[in-house]
C-alpha positions as CSV (number, residue, x, y, z in Angstrom):
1,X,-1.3,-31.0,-22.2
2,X,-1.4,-27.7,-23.1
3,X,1.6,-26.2,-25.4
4,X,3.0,-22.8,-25.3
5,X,4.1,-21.7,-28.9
6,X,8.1,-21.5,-28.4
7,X,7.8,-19.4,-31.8
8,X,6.9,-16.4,-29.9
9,X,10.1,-17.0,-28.1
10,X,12.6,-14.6,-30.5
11,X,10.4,-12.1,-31.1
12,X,9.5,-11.7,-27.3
13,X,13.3,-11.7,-26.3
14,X,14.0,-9.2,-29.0
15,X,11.4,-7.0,-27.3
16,X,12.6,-7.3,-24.2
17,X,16.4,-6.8,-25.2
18,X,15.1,-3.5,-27.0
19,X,13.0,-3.1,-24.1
20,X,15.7,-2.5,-21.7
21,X,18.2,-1.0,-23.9
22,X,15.9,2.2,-24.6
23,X,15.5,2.3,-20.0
24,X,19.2,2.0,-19.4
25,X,20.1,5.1,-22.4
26,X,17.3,6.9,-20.2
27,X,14.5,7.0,-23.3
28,X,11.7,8.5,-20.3
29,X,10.6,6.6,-17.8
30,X,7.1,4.7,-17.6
31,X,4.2,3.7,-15.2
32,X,3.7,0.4,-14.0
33,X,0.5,-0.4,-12.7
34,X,-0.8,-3.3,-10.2
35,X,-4.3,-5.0,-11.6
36,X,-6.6,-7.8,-10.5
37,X,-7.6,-6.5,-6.9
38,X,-10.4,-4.7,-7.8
39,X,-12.9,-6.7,-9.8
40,X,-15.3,-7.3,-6.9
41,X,-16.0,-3.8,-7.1
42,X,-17.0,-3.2,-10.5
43,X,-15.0,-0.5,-11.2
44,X,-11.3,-2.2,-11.9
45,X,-11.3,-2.2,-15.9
46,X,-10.7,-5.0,-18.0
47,X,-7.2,-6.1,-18.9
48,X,-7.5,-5.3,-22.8
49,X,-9.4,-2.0,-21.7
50,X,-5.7,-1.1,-19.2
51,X,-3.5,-1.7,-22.0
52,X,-5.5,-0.2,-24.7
53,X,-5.4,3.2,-22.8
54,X,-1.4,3.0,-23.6
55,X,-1.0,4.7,-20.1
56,X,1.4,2.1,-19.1
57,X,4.5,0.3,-19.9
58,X,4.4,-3.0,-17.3
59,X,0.7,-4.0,-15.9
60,X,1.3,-6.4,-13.1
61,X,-1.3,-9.3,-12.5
62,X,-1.7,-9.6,-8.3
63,X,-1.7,-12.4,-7.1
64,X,-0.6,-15.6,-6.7
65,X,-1.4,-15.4,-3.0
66,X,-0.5,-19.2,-1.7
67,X,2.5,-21.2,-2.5
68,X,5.4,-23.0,-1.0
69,X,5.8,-25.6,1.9
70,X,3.8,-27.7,0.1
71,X,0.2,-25.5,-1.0
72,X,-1.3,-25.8,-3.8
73,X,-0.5,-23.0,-5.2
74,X,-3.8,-20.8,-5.7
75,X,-4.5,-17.4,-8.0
76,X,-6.5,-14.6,-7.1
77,X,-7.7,-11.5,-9.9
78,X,-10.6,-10.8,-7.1
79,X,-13.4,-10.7,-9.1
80,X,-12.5,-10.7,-12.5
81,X,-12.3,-14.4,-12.7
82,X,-12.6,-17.8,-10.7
83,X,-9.3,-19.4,-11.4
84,X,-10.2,-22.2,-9.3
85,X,-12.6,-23.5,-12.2
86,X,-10.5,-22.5,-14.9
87,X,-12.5,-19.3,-15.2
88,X,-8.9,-17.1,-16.1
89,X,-8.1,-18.9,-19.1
90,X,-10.3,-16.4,-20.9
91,X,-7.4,-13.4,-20.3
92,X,-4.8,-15.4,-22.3
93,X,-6.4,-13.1,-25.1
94,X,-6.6,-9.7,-23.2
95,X,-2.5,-10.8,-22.3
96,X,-1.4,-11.0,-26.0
97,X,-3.3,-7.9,-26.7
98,X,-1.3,-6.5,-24.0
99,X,1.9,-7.5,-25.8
100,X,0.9,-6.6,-29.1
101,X,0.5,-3.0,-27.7
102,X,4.4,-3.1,-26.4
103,X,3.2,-3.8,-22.7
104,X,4.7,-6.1,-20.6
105,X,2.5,-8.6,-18.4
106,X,4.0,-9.9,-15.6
107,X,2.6,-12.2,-12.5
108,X,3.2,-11.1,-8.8
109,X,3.3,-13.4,-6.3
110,X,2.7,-12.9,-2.5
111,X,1.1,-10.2,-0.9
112,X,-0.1,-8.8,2.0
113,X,-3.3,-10.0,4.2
114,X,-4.9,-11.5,6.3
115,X,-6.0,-14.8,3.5
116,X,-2.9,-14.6,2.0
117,X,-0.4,-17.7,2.9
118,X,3.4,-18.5,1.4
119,X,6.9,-18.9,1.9
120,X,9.6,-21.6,1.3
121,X,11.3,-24.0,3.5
122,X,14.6,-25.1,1.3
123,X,16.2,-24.5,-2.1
124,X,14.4,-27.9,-3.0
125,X,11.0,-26.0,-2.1
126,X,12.2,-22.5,-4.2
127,X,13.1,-25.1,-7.3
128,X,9.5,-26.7,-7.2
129,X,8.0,-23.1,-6.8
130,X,9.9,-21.7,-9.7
131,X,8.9,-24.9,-11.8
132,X,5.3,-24.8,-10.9
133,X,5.5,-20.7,-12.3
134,X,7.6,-21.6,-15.5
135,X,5.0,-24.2,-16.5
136,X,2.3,-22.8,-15.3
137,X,2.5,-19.4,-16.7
138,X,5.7,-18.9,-18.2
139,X,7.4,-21.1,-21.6
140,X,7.2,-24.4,-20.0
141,X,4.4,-26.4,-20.3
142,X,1.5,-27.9,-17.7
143,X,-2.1,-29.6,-18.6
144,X,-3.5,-26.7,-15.9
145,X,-2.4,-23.1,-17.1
146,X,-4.7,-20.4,-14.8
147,X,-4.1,-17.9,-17.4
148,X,-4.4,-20.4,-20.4
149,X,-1.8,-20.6,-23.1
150,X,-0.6,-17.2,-23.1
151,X,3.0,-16.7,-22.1
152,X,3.8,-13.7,-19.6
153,X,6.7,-11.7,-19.8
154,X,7.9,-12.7,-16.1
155,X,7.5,-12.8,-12.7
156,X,7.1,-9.8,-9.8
157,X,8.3,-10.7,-6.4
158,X,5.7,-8.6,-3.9
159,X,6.9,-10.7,-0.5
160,X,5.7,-9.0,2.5
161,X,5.2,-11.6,5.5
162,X,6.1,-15.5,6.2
163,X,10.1,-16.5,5.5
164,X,12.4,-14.6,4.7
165,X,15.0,-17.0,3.3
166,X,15.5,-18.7,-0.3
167,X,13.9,-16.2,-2.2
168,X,17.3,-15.5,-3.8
169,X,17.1,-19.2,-4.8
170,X,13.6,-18.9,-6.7
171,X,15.2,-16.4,-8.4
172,X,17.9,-17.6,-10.0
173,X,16.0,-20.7,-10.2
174,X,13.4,-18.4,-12.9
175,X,16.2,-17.3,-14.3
176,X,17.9,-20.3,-15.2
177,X,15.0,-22.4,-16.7
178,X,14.2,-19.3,-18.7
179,X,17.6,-19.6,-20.4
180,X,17.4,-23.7,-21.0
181,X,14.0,-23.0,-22.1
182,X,15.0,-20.1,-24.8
183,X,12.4,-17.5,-22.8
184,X,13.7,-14.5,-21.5
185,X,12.2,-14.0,-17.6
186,X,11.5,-10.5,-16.3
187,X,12.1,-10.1,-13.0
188,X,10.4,-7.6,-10.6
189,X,10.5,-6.8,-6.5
190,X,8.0,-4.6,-4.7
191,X,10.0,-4.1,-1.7
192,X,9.0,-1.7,1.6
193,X,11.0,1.8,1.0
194,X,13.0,1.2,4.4
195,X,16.4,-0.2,3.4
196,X,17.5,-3.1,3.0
197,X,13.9,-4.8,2.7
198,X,13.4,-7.8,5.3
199,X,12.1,-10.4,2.5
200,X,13.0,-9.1,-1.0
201,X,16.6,-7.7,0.1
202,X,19.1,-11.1,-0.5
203,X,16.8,-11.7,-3.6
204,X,17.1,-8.1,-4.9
205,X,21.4,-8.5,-4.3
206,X,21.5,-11.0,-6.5
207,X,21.9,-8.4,-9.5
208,X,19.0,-11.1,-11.4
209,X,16.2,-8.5,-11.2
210,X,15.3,-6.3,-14.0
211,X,13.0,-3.7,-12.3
212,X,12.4,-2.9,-8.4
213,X,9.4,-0.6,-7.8
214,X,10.1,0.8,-4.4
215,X,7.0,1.1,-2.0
216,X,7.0,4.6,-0.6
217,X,4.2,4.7,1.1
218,X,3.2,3.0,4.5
219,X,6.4,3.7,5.5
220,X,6.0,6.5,7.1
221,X,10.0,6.8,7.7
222,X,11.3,6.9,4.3
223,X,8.1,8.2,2.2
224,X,8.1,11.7,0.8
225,X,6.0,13.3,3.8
226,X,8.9,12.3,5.8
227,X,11.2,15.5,4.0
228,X,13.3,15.7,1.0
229,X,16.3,14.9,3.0
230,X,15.0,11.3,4.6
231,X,13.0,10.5,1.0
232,X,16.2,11.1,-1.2
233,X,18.6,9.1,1.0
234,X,16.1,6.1,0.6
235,X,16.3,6.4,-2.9
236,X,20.0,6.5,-3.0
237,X,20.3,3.7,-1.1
238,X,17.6,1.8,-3.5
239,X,19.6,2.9,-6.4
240,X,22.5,1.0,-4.9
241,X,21.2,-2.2,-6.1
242,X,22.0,-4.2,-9.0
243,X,18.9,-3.5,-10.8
244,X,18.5,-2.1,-14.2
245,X,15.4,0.4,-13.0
246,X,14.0,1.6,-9.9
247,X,10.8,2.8,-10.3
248,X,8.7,4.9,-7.1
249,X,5.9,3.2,-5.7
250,X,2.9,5.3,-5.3
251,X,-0.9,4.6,-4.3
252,X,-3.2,6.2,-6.7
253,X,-5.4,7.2,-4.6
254,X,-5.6,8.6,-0.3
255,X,-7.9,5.3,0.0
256,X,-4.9,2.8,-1.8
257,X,-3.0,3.3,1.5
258,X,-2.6,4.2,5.2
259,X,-0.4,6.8,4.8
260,X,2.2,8.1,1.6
261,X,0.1,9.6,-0.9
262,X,1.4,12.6,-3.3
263,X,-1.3,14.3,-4.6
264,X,-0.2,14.3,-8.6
265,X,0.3,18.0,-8.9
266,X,3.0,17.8,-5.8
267,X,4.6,14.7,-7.6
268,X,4.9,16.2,-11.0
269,X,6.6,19.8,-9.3
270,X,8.3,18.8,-6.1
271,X,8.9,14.7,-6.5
272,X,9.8,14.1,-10.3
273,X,12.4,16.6,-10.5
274,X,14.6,15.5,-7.9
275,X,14.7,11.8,-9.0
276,X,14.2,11.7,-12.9
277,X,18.0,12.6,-13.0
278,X,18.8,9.4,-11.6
279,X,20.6,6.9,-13.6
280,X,18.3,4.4,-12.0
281,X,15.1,6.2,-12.9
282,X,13.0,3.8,-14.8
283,X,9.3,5.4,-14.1
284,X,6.2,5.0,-11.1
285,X,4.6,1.9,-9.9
286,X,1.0,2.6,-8.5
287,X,-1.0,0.7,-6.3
288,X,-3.4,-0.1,-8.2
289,X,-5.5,0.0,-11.3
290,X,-9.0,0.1,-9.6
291,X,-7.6,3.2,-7.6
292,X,-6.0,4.6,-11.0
293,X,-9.7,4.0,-12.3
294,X,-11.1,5.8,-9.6
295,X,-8.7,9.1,-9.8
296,X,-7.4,9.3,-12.9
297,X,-4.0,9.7,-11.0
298,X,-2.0,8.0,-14.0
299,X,-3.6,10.2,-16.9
300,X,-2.1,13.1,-14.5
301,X,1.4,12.3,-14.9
302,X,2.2,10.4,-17.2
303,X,3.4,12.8,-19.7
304,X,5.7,14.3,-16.5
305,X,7.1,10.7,-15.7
């Protein structure tokens, strides 16, 4: 079996604690970036590559796409690396490089799809979930890691289709064997922009989640081509929750979604400024690093963000 080094544990909770201390005083906010869905094309960079370009404070691996009721519970970085075979045990390296550099790796699971299959069926099924995640890529221990020894910094929740109960369960579930296994667990929710979310929203309540990047786009509703009047009173309501940092959720590029892209120039003069007062204001999520690659969208704002 393999063993995680619990050594690391101190210094990665000290991190953390600092970490979240320097959000909630309001230090700046920071980008958070989605990676692993666009290997197959060539043009997604490497893991060490994202991190080294110290664009980002959170780089979110996507996605653990089937789990619950029973699946075996499968990983997908489409086209970076076969999990299957073992073939991902290769990033533990790029993941602690990631770390050294100050930037925290978490793993989402769900998203959207047609291949994509999860849910739960009980609190019994959310226990064996979070215990398959904590030993599997977190400070437990299992004799099959996907992403070999490394230890991530948490968990993002990115639920979009199948139940929509018991996810308040896995969380606190994460949350608790990270404390009996001296580990601090980020936690992180991609909900929709429209308020409450369907699946993340009990989850989110539970006041356990440390960052929720907000999806404003394809939602045509709530995002910012809707007004300034209908995009602000979703963010209110999304700073209602007990979470230390909403972030806004952005594609990177027209082609990362149907409908909800800012060009960057429009989000640095017209977006930014009337949400960086918040006391929420943690930073942008974007959607995703192979349309970041593509664009350049991140390099455009960050020093605005």
């Amino acid at each position: 079996m393999a063993l995680v080094d619990r050594a690391l544990a101190p210094s990665q909770l000290m991190a953390t604690t600092l970490l979240l201390g320097l959000l909630v005083t309001g230090h700046g906010g920071g980008i958070a970036i989605y990676w692993g869905q666009g290997g197959q094309h060539g043009k997604e960079v490497s893991l060490s590559a994202t991190c080294a370009s110290r664009r980002y404070q959170f780089v979110i691996l996507a996605f653990v796409f089937q789990f619950g009721q029973g699946r075996t519970p499968q990983l997908d970085l489409s086209g970076h690396c076969d999990a299957s075979s073992g073939g991902c045990a290769v990033l533990s390296d790029d993941i602690r490089s990631c770390q050294r550099r100050g930037v925290k790796v978490l793993l989402s699971i769900g998203g959207g799809g047609s291949t994509v299959t999860y849910g739960l069926s009980s609190p019994a099924d959310a226990r064996i979930v979070a215990a398959y995640l904590w030993n599997s890529y977190l400070g437990g221990t299992s004799s099959t890691r996907p992403l070999g020894d490394a230890v991530l910094d948490g968990i993002d929740f990115d639920i979009e289709l199948g139940s929509v109960k018991f996810w308040d369960n896995l969380a606190r579930d994460l949350k608790d064997m990270g404390k009996n296994g001296d580990k601090a667990v980020l936690l992180s929710a991609a909900p929709q922009c429209p308020f409450p979310d369907a699946w993340d929203g009990a989850a989110i309540s539970t006041g356990l989640f440390d960052f929720v990047w907000v999806q404003f786009y394809n939602n045509p509703e709530c995002q910012f081509s809707a007004g300034r009047s209908a995009f602000l009173d979703a963010w209110k309501q999304w700073e209602s929750v007990p979470a230390q940092q909403i972030f806004l959720g952005l594609p990177a590029s027209k082609d990362a979604a149907g409908t909800g892209f800012v060009p960057a120039g429009q989000l640095t003069s017209q977006v930014l400024p009337l949400i960086k007062g918040s006391p929420k204001y943690g930073g942008v999520m974007l959607w995703s690093k192979f349309y970041d690659d593509t664009t350049g969208y991140s390099s455009a704002i960050k020093s605005h963000v």
